[in-house]
C-alpha positions in Angstrom: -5.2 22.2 37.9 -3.7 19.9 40.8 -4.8 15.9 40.1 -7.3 16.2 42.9 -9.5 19.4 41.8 -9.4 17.5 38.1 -10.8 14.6 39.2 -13.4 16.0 41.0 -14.4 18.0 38.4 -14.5 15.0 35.9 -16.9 13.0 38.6 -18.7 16.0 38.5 -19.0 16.2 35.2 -19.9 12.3 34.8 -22.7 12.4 37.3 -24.1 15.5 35.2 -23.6 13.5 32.1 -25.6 10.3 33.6 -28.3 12.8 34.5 -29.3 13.7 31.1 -29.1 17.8 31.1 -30.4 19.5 27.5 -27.2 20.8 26.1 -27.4 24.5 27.5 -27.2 22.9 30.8 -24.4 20.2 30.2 -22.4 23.5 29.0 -23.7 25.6 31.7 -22.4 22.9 34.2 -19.2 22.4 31.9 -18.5 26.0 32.2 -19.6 27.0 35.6 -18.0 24.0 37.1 -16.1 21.6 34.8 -13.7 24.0 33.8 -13.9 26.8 36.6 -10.2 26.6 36.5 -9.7 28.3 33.8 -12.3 31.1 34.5 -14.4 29.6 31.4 -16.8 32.3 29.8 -18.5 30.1 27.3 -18.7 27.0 25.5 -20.6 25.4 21.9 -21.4 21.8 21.2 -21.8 20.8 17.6 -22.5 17.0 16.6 -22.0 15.7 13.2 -25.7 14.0 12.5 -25.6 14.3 8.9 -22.3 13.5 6.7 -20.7 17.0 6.1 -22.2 19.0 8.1 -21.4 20.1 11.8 -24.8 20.9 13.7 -24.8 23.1 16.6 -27.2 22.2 19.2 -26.1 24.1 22.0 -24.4 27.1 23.3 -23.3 28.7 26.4 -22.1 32.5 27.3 -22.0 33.5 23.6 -24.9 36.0 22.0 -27.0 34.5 20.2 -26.9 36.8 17.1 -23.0 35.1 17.1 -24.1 31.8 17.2 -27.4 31.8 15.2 -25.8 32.3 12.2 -23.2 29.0 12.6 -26.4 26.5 13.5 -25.7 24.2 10.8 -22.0 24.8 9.1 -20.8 22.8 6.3 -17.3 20.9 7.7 -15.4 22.3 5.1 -16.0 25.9 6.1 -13.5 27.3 7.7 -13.9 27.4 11.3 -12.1 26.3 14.8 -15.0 24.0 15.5 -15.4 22.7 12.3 -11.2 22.3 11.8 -11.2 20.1 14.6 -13.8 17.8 13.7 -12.2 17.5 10.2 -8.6 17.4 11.7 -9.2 15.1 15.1 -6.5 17.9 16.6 -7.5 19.9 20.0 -6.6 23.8 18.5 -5.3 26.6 20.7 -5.6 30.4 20.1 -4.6 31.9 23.4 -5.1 35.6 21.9 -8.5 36.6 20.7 -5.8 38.1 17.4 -4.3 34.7 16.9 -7.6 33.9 16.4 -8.6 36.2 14.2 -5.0 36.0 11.9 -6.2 32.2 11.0 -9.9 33.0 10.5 -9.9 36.6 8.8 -13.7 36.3 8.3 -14.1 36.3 12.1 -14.1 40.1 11.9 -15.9 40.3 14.8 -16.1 37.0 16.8 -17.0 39.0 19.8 -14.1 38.2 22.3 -11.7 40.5 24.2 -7.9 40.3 23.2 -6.8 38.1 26.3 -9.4 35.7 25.7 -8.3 31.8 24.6 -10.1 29.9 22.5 -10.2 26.1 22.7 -11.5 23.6 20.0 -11.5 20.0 21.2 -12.7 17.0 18.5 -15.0 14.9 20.5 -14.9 11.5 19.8 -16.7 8.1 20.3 -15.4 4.6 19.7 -12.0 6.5 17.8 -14.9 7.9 15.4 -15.3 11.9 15.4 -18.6 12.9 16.3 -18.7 16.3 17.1 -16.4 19.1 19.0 -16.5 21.2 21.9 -15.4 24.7 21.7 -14.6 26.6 25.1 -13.1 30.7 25.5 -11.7 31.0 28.6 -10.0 33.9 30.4 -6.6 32.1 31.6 -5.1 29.9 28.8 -4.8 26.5 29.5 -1.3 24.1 30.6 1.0 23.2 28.1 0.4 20.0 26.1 -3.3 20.6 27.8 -4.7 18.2 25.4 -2.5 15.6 26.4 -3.2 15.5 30.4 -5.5 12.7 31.6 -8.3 16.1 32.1 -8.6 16.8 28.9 -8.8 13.5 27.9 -11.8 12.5 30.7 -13.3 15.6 29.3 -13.6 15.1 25.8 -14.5 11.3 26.6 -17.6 12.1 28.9 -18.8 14.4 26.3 -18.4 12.0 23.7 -20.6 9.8 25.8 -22.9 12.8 26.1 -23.2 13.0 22.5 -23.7 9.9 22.0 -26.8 9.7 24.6 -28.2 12.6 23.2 -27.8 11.1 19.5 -29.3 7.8 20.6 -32.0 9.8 22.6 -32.9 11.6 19.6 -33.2 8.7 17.2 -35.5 6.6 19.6 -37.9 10.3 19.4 -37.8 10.2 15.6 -38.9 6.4 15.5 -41.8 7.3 18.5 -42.9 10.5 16.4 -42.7 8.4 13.0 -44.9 5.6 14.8 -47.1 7.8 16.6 -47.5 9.8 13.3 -49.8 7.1 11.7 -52.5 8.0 14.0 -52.5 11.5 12.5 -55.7 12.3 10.1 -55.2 13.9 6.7 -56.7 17.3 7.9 -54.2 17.0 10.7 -51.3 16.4 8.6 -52.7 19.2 6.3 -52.9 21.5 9.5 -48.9 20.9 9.6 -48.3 21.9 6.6 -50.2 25.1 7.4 -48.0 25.9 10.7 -44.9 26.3 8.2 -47.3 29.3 6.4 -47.6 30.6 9.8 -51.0 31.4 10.0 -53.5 31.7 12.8 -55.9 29.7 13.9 -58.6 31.3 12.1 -56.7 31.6 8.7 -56.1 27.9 8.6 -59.9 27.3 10.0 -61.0 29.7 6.7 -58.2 27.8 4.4 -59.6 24.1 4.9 -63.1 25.1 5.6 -64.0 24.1 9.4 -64.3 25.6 12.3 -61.6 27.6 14.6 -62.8 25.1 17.4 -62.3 22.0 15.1 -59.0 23.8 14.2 -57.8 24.0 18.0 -59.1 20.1 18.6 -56.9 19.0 15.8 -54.2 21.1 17.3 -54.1 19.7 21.0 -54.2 16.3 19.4 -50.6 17.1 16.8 -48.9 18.6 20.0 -49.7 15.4 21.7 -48.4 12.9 19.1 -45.1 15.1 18.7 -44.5 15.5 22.5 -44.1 19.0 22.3 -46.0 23.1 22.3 -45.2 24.9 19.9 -45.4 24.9 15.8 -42.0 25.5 14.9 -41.2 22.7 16.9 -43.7 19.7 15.0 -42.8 21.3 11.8 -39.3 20.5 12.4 -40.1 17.1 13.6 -42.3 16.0 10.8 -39.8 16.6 8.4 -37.3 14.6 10.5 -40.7 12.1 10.2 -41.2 12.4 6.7 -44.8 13.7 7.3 -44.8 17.1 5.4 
């Protein structure tokens, strides 16, 4: 990559940053754009939000019965990702069998031979925060983690992490805020969406009406900011609610 395509692609990639993409679409962008260069086939945030643990919160180009599995990862198990975060070393495997001879349990990390594998630390303020992993079909420059690319990439998605991290912690203190308004049938309801019964089974289980039910419903998805169960549950545990 000549010094002129890089730096296009790093203003590129700062504008996407400033506009505040969900992680599947900064990767998206990152791989479809960022790092076209190198014919990139997919790419996995993780972000260390609680202390020994690397947390995957998005992924692009991969299956997700591959990634599923690796949402949450303890940094001591032994992965690319997960060595970079604990190492604060960039890691290249430009053989999907390189790969595979320093992570044995990868039996099947569903990549063709003459794929690369690329695990970058990501770091804010010289603290680790997460890492960035990227397969790509041509293998990257010597000493590619030491050209001023590399470097403007890892930094704008350490300032992506960051955003989303600070994003996520104003939501939290909304939801935690909002959450007082919440009744004690409400917060019972909650509880109920983690049983994952229906309308009419909670309606039966707290003894009011499937219409009472629903009301109670519209007014949880409301205080929570989103439309689905699965989604307050998960938030009102963040919360402290259930």
């Amino acid at each position: 990559m000549t010094n002129e395509p890089a730096a296009r692609a790093l203003a590129d990639l700062c504008i996407t940053v400033l506009n505040d993409p969900s992680p599947d679409l900064f990767l998206s962008h990152l791989s479809m754009q960022t790092l076209n260069s190198l014919d990139c086939r997919g790419a996995i945030l993780g972000i260390v939000q609680r202390e020994g643990f690397l947390d995957l919160c998005g992924a692009y180009g991969f299956d997700e019965a591959l990634v599923d599995p690796y949402s949450r990862m303890p940094l001591w198990t032994p992965m690319p990702i997960t060595d970079a975060v604990r190492s604060g070393e960039v890691t290249i495997f430009l053989k999907a069998s390189e790969l595979q001879k320093k992570y044995p349990h990868l039996s099947d990390p569903g990549l063709d031979e003459d794929t690369c594998t690329v695990s970058l630390p990501i770091k804010y303020r010289n603290t680790v925060i997460g890492a960035l992993g990227i397969t790509t079909k041509k293998a990257p420059h010597k000493d590619f983690e030491k050209e001023s690319f590399a470097e403007g990439l890892m930094a704008l998605t350490g300032l992506y992490i960051r955003n989303l991290l600070n994003k996520k912690a104003i939501t939290e203190r909304e939801v935690t805020a909002d959450s007082k308004s919440l009744t004690p049938r409400q917060k019972q309801i909650i509880e109920l969406f983690d049983e994952e019964l229906t309308t009419d089974q909670m309606a039966d289980r707290l003894r009011y009406s499937a219409s009472t039910i629903k009301q109670d419903i519209i007014k949880i998805y409301g205080v929570f900011g989103v439309n689905n169960r699965q989604a307050v549950v998960k938030l009102a545990k963040k919360a402290g609610i259930v």
